[in-house]
matplotlib code that plots the C-alpha trace (Angstrom):
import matplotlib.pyplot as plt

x = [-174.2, -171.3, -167.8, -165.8, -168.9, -168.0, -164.4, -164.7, -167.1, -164.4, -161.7, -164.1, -164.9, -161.4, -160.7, -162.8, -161.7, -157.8, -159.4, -161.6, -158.6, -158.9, -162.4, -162.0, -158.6, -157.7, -154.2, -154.4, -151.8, -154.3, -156.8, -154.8, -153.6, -157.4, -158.5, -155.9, -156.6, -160.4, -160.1, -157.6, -159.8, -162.7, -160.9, -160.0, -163.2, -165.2, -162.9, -164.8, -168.1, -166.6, -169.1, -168.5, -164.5, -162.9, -159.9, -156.5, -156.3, -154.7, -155.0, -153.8, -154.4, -150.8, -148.9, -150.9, -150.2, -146.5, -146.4, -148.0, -146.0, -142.8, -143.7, -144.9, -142.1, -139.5, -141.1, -140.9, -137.2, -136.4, -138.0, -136.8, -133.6, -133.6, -135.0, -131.7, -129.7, -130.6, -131.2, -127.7, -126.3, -128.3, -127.1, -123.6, -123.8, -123.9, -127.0, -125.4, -124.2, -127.4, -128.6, -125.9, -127.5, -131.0, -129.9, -132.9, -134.5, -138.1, -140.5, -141.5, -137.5, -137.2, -140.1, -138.8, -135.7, -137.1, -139.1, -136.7, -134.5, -136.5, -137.7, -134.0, -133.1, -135.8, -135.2, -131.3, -132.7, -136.2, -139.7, -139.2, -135.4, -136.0, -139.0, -137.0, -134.0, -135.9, -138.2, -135.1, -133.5, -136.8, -137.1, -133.4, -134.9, -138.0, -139.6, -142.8, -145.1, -147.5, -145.0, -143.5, -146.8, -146.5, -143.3, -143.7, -146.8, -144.3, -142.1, -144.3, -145.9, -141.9, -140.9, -143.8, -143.0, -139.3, -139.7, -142.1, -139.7, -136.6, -137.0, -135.4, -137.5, -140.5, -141.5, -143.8, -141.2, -138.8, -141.7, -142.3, -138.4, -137.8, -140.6, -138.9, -142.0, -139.9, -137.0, -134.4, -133.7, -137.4, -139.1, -136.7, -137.0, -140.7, -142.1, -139.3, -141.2, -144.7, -143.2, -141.3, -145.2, -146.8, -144.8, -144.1, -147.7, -148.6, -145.5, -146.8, -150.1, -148.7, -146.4, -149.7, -150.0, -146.3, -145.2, -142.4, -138.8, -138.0, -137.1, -133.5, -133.1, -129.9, -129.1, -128.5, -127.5, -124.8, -122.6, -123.1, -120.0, -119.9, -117.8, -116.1, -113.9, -114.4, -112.7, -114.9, -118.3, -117.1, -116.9, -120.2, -121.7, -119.9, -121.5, -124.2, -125.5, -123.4, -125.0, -128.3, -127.3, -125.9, -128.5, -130.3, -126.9, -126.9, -130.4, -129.7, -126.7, -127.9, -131.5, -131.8, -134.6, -133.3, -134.4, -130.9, -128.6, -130.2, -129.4, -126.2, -125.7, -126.8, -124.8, -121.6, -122.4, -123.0, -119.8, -117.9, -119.8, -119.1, -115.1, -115.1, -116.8, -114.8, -112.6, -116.0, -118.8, -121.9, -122.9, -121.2, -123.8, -121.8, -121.5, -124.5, -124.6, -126.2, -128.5, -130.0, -130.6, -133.2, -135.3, -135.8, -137.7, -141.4, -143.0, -146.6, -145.6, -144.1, -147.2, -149.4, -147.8, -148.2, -151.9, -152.2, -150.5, -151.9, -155.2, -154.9, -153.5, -156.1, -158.3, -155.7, -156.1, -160.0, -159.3, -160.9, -158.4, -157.9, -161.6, -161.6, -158.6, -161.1, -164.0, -162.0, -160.7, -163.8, -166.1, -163.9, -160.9, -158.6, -155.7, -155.0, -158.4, -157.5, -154.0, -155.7, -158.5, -155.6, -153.8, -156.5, -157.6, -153.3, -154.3, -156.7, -155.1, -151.2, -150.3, -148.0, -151.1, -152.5, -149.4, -148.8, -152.7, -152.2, -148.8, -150.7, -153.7, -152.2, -149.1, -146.0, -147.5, -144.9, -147.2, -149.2, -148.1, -149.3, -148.7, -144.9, -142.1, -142.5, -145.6, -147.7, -149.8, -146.4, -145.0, -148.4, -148.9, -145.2, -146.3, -149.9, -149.0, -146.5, -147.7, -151.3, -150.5, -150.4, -153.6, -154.4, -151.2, -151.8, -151.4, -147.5, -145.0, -143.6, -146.7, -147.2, -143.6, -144.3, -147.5, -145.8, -143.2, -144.8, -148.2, -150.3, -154.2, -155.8, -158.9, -156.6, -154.9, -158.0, -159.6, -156.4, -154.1, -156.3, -157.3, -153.9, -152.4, -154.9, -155.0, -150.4, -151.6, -153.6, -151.2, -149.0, -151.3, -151.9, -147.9, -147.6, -150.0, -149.0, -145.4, -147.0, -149.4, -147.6, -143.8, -143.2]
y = [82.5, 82.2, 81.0, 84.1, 85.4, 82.4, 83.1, 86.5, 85.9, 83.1, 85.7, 88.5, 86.0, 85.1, 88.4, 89.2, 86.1, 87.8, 91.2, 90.1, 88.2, 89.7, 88.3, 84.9, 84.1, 82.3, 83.2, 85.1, 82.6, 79.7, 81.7, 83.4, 79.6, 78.3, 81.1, 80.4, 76.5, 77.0, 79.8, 77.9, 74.2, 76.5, 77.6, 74.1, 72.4, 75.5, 77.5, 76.1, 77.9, 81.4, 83.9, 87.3, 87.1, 84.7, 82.9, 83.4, 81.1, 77.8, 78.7, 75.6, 75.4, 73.7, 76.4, 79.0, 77.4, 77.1, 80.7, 82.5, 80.5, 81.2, 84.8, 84.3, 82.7, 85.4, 87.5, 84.5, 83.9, 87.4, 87.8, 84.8, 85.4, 88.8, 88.1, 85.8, 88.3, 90.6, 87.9, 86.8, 90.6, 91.4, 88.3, 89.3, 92.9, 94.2, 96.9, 98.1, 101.1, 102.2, 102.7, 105.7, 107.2, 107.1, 108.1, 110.3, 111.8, 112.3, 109.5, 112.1, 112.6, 108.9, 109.0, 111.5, 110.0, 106.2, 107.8, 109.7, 106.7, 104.4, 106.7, 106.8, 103.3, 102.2, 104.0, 102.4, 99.3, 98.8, 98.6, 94.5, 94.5, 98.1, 97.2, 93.8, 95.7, 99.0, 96.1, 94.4, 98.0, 98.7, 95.9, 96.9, 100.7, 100.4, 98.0, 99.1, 97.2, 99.8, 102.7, 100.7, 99.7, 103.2, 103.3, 99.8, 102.4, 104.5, 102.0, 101.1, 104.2, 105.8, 102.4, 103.0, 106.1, 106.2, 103.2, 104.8, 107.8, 105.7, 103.1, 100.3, 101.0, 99.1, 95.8, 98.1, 101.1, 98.1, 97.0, 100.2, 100.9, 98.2, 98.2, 101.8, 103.5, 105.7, 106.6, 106.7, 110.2, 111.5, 109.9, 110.8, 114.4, 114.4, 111.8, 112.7, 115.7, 113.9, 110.7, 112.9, 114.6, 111.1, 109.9, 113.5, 114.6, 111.1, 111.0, 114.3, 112.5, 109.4, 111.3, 112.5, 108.9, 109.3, 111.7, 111.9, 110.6, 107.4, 105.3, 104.1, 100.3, 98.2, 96.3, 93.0, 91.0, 93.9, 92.8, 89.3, 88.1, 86.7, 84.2, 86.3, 89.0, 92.6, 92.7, 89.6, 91.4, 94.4, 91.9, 90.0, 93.9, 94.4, 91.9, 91.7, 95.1, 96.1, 93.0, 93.8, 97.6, 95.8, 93.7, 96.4, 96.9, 92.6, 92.5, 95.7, 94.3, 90.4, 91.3, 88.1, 88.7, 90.7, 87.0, 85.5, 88.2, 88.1, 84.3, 84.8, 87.1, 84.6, 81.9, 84.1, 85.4, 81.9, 80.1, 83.6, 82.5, 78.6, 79.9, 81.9, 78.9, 76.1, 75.9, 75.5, 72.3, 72.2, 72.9, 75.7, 78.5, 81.2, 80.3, 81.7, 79.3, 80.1, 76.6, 77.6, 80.6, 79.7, 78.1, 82.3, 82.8, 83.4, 80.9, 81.6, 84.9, 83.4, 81.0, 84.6, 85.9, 83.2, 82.6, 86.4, 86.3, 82.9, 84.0, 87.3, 85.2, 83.8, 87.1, 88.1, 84.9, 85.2, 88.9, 90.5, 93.0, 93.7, 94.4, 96.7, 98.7, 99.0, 99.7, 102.7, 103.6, 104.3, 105.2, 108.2, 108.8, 111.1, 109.9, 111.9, 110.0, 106.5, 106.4, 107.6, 104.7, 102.2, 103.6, 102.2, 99.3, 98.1, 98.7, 96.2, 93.7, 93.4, 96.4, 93.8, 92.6, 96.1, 97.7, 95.3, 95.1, 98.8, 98.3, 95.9, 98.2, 101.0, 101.5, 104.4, 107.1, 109.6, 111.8, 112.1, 113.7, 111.7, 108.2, 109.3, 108.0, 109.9, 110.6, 112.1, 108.8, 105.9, 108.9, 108.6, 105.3, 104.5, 107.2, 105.2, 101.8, 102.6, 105.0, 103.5, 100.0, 101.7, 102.1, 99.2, 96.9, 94.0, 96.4, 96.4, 93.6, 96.3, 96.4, 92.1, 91.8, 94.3, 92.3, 89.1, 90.5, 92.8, 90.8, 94.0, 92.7, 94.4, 95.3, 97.6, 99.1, 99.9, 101.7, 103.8, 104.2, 104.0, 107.2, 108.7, 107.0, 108.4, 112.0, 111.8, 109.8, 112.5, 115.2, 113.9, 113.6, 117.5, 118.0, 116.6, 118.5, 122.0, 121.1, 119.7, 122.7, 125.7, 124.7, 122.5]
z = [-84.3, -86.4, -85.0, -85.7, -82.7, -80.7, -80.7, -79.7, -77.1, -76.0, -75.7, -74.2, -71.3, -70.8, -70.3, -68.2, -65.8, -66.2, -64.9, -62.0, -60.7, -57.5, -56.7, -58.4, -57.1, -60.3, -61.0, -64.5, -66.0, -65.8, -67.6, -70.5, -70.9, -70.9, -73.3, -75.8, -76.0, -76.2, -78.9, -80.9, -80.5, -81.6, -85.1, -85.7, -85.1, -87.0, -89.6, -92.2, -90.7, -90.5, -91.7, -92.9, -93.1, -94.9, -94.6, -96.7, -99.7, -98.9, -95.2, -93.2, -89.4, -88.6, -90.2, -88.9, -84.8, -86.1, -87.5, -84.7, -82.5, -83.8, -83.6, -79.4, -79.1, -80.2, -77.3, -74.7, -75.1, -75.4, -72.0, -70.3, -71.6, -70.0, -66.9, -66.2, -66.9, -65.0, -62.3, -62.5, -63.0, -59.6, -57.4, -58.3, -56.5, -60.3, -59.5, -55.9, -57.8, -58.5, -55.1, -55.0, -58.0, -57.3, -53.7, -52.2, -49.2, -50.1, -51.7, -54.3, -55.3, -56.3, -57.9, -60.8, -60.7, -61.5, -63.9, -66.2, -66.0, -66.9, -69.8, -71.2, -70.4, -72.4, -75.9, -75.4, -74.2, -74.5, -72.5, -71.7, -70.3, -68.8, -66.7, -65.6, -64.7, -62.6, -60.8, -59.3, -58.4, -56.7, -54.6, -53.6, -52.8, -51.5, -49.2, -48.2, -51.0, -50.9, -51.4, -54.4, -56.4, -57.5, -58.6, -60.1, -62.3, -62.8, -64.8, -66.8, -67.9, -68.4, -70.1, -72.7, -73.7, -73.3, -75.8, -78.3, -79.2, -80.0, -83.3, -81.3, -77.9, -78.8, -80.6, -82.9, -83.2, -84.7, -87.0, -88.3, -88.5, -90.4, -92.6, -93.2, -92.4, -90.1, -90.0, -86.9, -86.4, -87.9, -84.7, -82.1, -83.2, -83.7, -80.9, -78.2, -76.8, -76.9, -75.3, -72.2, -71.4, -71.5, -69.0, -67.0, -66.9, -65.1, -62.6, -61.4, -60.9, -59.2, -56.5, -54.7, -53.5, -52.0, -48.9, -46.6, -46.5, -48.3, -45.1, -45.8, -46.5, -45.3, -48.0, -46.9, -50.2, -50.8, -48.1, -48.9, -49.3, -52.9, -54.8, -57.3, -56.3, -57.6, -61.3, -62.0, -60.4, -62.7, -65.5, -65.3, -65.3, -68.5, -70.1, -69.2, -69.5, -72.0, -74.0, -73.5, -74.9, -77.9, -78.5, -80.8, -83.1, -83.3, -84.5, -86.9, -88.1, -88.5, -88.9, -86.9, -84.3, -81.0, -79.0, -80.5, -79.3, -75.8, -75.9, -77.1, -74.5, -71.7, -73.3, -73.0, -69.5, -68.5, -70.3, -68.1, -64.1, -65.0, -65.3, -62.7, -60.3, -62.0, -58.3, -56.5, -56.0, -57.6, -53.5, -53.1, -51.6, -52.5, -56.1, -57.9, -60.9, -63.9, -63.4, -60.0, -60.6, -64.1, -60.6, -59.9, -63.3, -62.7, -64.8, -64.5, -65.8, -69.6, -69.8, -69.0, -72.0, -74.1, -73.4, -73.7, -77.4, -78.8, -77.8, -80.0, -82.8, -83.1, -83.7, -86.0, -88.1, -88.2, -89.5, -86.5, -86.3, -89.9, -90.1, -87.6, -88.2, -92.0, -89.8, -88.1, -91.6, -92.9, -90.0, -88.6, -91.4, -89.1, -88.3, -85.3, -84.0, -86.2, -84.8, -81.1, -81.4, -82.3, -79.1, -77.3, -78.7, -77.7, -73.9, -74.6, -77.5, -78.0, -80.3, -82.5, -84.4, -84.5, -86.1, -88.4, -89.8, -90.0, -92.0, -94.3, -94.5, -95.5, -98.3, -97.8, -100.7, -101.3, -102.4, -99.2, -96.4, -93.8, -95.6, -96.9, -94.9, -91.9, -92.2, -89.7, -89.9, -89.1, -86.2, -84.6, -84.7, -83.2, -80.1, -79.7, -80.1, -77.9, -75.0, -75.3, -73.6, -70.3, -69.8, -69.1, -67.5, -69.7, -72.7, -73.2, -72.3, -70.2, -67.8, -68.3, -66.5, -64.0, -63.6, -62.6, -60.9, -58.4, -58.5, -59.2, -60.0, -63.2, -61.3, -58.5, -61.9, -64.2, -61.3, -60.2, -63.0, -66.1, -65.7, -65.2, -67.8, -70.4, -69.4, -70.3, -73.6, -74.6, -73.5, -75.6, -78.5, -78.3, -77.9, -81.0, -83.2, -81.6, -82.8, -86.5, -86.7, -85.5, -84.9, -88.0]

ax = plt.figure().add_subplot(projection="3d")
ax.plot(x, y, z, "-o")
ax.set_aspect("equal")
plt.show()
C-alpha cells in the first residue's frame, strides 16, 4: 500500500469520526486536529515512498507546513477577527435595529426575510462575516433552538449563494477575480439569477419545518443599560460595520489579503471602546472591553477549521486533488458536469484547493468560449464552488461557523438538508444554461 493510500485512508477515517459526532461524542475539533497531525507526520515519515504522484522538484516539508499554513492562517484571522467584531458590535446594542427590520408575525415571514438578507449581505460582505453577523441577530430573534436550526440552514445555504454571484463574496469568487478569470460585472450579471434560485428554491423547502406565529422575544440585553451613551453606540456601529463593508475595497486597493483589513478594523474599533472606557476600572461590568470580550470567541471552532484545512493541505501537496480534477477532465469532458462534479467534491473538501488546481489545470484561451475570460467554464465554476459547499455543512466556511456556533451535528444535517441543498444547486445549474442557451 503506498503512502499517498495511507494518507487518504487517514483523512477518510477522520472524517468519518467528524460526521458520526453525534454517536461518538468526540467534539469534531479534537478530530479535525488529530487528522491533520497524523496526515502531516505521515508525509514526513513517508514522502519519499509516494507512488504514482510525485512530488514538486526541490519539494521541502518545512516550507510546505509554512506555506499551507500561512494560507490557513489568512482564513483563521480573518474569522477570529470577525467574530470580535461582531461580538463587540452586538454587546454594544449595535444589532437592536435589526429586530425592527426583520419584524414578523409568522415563522415562515422571517424565514424569507433572513434569507434574502443574508443573500445580499454576503455578496457586500461575504459568506464568513455574513453568517457571524445573521447567527448573533438570530439568537436575538428566535429562541426556540429547534425553530432556529432551520434558519441557522437557511444562512448558510443564502450566504453561499449570495457570495457566489458577487467577485468579492467568496474566497474562490476573489481567487478567480483576481486571477482575472472573471470579471466583476460578467458574473454578477450572469450568476446573479442562478445564485437567487439556489438559495429561493431551498427556503421554500425549509419553511415546511416552520408554522405559526414567531412568539415574540423581550430582549433583555437591549435594555441593558450600557456604558457609552448613544452617539458613541452609533459610532462603534459605524465602524465596525462599515469596516467590515470596506474591507473588500482595502484588499482590492492594497492587494494585501482581506485578514489585514479585518485586523485593522479590530485594532481601530478597539483603540475607539478603550477611549470611550478610559473614565472606568478594568472592573467595571458595564464596560464591555475589547479584552473580555476575546474570552467569547469559540475556540474549538478556529482549531476545527484549522484541522479541517491542514488536513486537505496535505491532499493538495500529495497531488490528490490535482489528479482528480485530470481524472474528471478526461473521464467526462463537460464542463457543465466537470464544474457540477467539482461542486460536489467542495461539500466534501474545502473548494480553495479545488479552484485553485482547476486555475492551474486549465489556462484563459481567448479563442475558446468557455476557457476565455468569462468563460462559461470560470462563471460555473464561481456558482459551484460557491453554492456547492452547502450540501454538506462542513463544505463552506459559511456552514463551519454556523457549525460552531449553533452546534448543529453533521449527521442531523446530511440526513435533512443534503437533500435540499442539492435539488437549489441543481436548479441553479439549469437556470444558468436556459439563460446561456436560449437568452444569451
Amino acid at each position: 500500500m503506498s503512502l499517498t493510500t495511507i494518507i487518504c485512508l487517514a483523512f477518510i477515517i477522520g472524517y468519518i469520526f467528524i460526521a458520526i459526532e453525534s454517536v461518538t461524542r468526540i467534539n469534531k475539533a479534537a478530530i479535525a486536529v488529530l487528522m491533520c497531525v497524523v496526515c502531516w507526520t505521515l508525509l514526513a515519515v513517508g514522502h519519499g515512498d509516494l507512488i504514482g504522484i510525485a512530488l514538486p522538484e526541490h519539494w521541502e516539508l518545512g516550507e510546505a507546513i509554512e506555506k499551507n499554513l500561512g494560507e490557513a492562517g489568512t482564513t483563521l484571522f480573518f474569522l477570529m477577527g470577525a467574530m470580535t467584531i461582531v461580538e463587540i458590535v452586538d454587546q454594544h446594542g449595535g444589532f437592536n435595529w435589526v429586530h425592527g427590520a426583520l419584524a414578523s408575525k409568522t415563522k415562515r415571514s422571517l424565514l424569507w426575510k433572513i434569507a434574502f438578507m443574508t443573500a445580499i449581505l454576503s455578496a457586500v460582505l461575504d459568506n464568513l462575516t455574513t453568517s457571524i453577523v445573521m447567527i448573533m441577530i438570530l439568537r436575538k430573534l428566535v429562541q426556540d433552538k429547534n425553530d432556529r436550526i432551520w434558519y441557522a440552514v437557511c444562512v448558510i445555504i443564502a450566504a453561499n449563494a449570495g457570495g457566489a454571484f458577487s467577485p468579492i463574496g467568496d474566497v474562490t469568487t476573489i481567487m478567480l477575480w483576481n486571477g482575472k478569470m472573471i470579471t466583476a460585472l460578467g458574473v454578477i450579471e450572469e450568476i446573479i439569477v442562478p445564485s437567487f434560485i439556489a438559495f429561493i428554491v431551498p427556503t421554500a423547502v425549509l419553511q415546511m419545518h416552520l408554522k405559526g406565529d414567531l412568539p415574540q422575544v423581550v430582549d433583555n440585553g437591549s435594555k441593558e443599560k450600557l456604558a457609552v451613551s448613544s452617539r458613541q453606540k452609533k459610532i462603534i456601529f459605524a465602524i465596525g460595520v462599515g469596516g467590515l463593508c470596506l474591507v473588500p475595497v482595502f484588499h482590492t486597493i492594497t492587494e494585501l489579503p482581506a485578514f489585514m483589513g479585518i485586523i485593522g478594523v479590530l485594532g481601530i474599533l478597539w483603540c475607539v471602546t478603550e477611549i470611550f472606557y478610559r473614565g472606568r476600572t478594568e472592573q467595571d461590568p458595564k464596560a464591555k472591553r475589547v479584552t473580555k470580550l476575546l474570552s467569547r470567541i469559540d475556540m474549538s471552532t478556529i482549531m476545527f477549521f484549522l484541522g479541517i484545512l491542514m488536513a486537505v493541505a496535505t491532499l493538495s501537496e500529495i497531488g490528490v486533488l490535482t489528479q482528480m480534477g485530470k481524472w474528471l477532465d478526461e473521464t467526462v469532458g463537460n464542463d457543465y458536469l466537470i464544474t457540477g462534479a467539482i461542486g460536489i467534491l467542495s461539500s466534501i473538501v474545502d473548494n480553495v484547493p479545488l479552484v485553485a488546481a482547476s486555475m492551474k489545470m486549465y489556462a484563459i484561451d481567448p479563442m475558446s468560449a468557455n476557457l476565455a475570460v468569462d468563460g462559461v467554464f470560470w462563471q460555473l465554476l464561481a456558482y459551484c464552488a460557491g453554492v456547492g459547499g452547502s450540501m454538506l455543512i462542513i463544505g463552506s466556511a459559511a456552514g463551519v461557523v454556523v457549525m460552531g456556533l449553533e452546534h448543529i451535528s453533521f449527521g442531523w444535517y446530511l440526513k435533512k438538508v443534503t437533500w435540499i441543498a442539492f435539488v437549489g444547486y441543481v436548479a441553479g445549474i439549469i437556470a444558468y444554461w436556459v439563460i446561456k442557451t436560449f437568452i444569451g
